[in-house]
matplotlib code that plots the C-alpha trace (Angstrom):
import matplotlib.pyplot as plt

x = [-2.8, -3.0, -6.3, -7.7, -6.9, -8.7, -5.1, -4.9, -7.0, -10.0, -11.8, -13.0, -13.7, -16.3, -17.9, -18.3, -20.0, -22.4, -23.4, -24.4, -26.1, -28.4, -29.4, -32.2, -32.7, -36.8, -38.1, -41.3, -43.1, -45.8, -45.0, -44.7, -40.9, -40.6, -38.9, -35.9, -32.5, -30.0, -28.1, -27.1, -25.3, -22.6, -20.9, -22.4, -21.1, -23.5, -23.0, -24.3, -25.4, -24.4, -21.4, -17.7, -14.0, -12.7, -8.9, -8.1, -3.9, -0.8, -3.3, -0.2, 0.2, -3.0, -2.5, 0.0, -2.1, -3.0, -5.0, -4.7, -7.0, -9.3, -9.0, -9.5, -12.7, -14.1, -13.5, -15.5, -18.5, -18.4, -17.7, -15.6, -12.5, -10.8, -7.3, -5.6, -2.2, -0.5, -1.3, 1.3, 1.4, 1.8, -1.2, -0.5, 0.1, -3.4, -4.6, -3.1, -5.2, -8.7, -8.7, -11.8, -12.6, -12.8, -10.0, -10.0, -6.5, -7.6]
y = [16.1, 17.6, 16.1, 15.8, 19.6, 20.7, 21.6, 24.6, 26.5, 24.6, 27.9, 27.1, 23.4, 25.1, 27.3, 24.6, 22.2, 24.8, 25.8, 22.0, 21.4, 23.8, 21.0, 18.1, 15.1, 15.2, 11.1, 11.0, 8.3, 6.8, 9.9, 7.9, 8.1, 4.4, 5.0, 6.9, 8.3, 10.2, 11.0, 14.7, 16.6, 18.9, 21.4, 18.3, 15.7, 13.2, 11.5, 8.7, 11.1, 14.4, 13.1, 13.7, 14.0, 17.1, 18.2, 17.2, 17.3, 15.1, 12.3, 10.1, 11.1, 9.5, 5.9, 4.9, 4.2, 7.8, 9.2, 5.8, 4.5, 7.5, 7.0, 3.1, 4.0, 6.7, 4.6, 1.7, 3.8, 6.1, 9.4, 12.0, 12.4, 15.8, 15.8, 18.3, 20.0, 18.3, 15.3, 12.9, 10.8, 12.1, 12.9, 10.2, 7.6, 8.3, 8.6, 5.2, 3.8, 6.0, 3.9, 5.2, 7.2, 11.2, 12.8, 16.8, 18.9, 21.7]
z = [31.4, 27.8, 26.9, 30.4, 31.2, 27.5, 26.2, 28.1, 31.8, 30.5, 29.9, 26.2, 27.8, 30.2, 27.8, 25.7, 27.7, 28.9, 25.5, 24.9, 28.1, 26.2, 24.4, 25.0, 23.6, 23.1, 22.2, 20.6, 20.7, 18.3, 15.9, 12.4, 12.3, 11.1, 7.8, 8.7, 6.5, 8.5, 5.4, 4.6, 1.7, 2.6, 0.2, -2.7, -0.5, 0.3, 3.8, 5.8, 9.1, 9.8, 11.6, 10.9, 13.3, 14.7, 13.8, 17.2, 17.1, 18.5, 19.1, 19.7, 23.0, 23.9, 21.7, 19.4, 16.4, 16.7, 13.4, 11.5, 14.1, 13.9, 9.8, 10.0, 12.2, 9.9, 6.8, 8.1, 9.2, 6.2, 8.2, 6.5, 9.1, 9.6, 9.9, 12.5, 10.4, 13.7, 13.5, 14.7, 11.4, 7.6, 5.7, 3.1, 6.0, 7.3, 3.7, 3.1, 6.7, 5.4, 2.3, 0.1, 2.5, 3.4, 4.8, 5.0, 6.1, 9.0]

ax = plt.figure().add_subplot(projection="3d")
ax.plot(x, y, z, "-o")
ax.set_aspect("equal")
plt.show()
């Protein structure tokens, strides 16, 4: 009920979601968009889309793998992965499962 209930009344959940249903999705079509590079630099670090994880905490309680799935899944796709400070594994341990990849302390 942690996660489900948005850790908490849900009132940052709700605010939230209505500030992204702001948002639309807009396709267009035939518009010469056929050579396409999602990559971004951030702070002089180049990524492969403007994508990274959010320092969500005590991930165990929702799979036992935890952050070292999260960093196994960010180090394949090249995603920097931020780590919550309570997260349910050590930093090196999750270091160790990022590999080469990008892991930033929140």
């Amino acid at each position: 009920w942690y996660a489900a209930g948005a850790a908490g009344s849900g009132s940052t959940n709700r605010a939230n979601r209505a500030a992204f249903d702001q948002w639309r999705i807009v396709p267009r079509m035939l518009s010469g968009a056929t050579d396409r590079d999602p990559s971004v630099t951030v702070l002089g670090t180049t990524m492969p889309a403007p994508v990274l994880t959010a320092p969500v905490g005590v991930q165990g309680i929702m799979h036992p793998d935890a952050e070292l799935a999260v960093a196994r899944a960010t180090r394949e796709l090249g995603v920097p992965m931020v780590l919550s400070t309570a997260s349910s594994y050590p930093l090196e341990e999750v270091a160790e499962a990022n590999g080469d990849g990008q892991v930033d302390a929140a």
